[in-house]
C-alpha positions as a printed Julia matrix, in Angstrom:
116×3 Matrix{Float64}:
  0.0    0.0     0.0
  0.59   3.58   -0.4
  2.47   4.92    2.76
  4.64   8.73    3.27
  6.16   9.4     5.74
  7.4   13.14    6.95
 10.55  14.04    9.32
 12.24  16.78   10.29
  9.79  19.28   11.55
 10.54  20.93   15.15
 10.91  24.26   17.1
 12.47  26.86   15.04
 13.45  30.7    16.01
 12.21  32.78   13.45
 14.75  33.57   10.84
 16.15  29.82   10.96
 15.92  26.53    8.9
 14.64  23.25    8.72
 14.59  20.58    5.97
 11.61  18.37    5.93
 11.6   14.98    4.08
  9.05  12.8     3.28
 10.01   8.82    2.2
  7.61   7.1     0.08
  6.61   3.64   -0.52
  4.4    1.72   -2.49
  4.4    3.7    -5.76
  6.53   3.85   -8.82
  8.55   7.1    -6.89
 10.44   7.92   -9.61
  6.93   8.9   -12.16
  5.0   10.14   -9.34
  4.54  14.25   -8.93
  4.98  14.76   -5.55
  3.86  17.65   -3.15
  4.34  19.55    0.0
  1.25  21.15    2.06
  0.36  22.74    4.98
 -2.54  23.88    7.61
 -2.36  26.1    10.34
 -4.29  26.05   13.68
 -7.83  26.87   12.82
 -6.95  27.15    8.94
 -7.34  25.21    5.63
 -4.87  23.03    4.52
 -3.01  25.27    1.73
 -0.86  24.13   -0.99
  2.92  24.7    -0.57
  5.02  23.0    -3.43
  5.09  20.95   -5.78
  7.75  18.77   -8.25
  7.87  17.08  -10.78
  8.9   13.01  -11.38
 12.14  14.42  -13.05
 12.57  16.76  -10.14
 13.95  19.32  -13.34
 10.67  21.26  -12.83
  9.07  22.56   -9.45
  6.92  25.53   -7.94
  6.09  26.96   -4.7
  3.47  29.12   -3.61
  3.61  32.74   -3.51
  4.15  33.03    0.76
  7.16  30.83    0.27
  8.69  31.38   -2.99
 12.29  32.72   -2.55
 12.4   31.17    0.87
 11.17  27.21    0.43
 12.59  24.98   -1.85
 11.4   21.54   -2.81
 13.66  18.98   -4.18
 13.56  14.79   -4.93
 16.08  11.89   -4.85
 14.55   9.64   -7.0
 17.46   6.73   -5.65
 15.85   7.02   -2.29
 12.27   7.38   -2.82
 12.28  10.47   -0.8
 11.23  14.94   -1.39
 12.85  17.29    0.62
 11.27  20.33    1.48
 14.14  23.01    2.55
 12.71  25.86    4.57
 14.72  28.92    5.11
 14.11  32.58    6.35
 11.64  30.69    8.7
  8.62  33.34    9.96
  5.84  32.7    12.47
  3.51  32.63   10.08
  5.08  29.47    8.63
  4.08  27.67   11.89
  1.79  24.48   10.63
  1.55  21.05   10.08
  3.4   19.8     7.14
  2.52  16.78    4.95
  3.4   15.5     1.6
  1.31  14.26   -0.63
  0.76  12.48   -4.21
 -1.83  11.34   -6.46
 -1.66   7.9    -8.11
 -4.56   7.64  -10.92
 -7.89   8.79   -9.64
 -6.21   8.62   -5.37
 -4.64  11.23   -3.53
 -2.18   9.81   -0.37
 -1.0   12.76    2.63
  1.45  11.49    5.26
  0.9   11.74    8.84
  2.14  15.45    9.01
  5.13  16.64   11.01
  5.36  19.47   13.09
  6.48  22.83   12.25
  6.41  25.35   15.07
  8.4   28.61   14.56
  9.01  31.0    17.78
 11.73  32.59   19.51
């Protein structure tokens, strides 16, 4: 079965980094469009990035262009989404996600919390 898993989320001071990843099994990795979202406290989940199966093309929303960037290693089944310039605002569950045929698949979410 279909099954992603997210890391790398914490507690962040605003200004910093964090790289999330999110491993993949159970799909053919390396055709599969893959995609990073997120939802605040009392919010909608709202898209964040997204990549290609190449990984040559990608885009990121407007609130995190310049500052997020989304990358793949096909070899290890696995998107990365770096986050840099960290704000409060960026504070949210994070999950991947992908759709295979007609299905869409989200992780479990990890943890993003950014605060001084």
């Amino acid at each position: 079965q279909v099954q992603l898993v997210e890391s790398g989320g914490g507690l962040v001071q605003p200004g910093g980094s964090l790289r999330l990843s999110c491993a993949a099994s159970g799909i053919i990795f390396s055709t599969s469009v893959m995609g990073w979202y997120r939802q605040a406290p009392g919010k909608q989940r709202e898209w964040v990035a997204r990549i290609s199966p190449s990984g040559l093309t990608s885009f990121a929303a407007d609130s995190v262009k310049g500052r997020f960037t989304i990358s793949r290693d096909n070899a290890k089944y696995t998107v990365y989404l770096q986050m840099n310039s960290l704000k409060a605002e960026d504070t949210a569950v994070y999950y991947c996600n992908t759709v295979q045929g007609s299905d869409l698949y989200w992780g479990q979410g990890t943890q993003v919390t950014v605060s001084s």
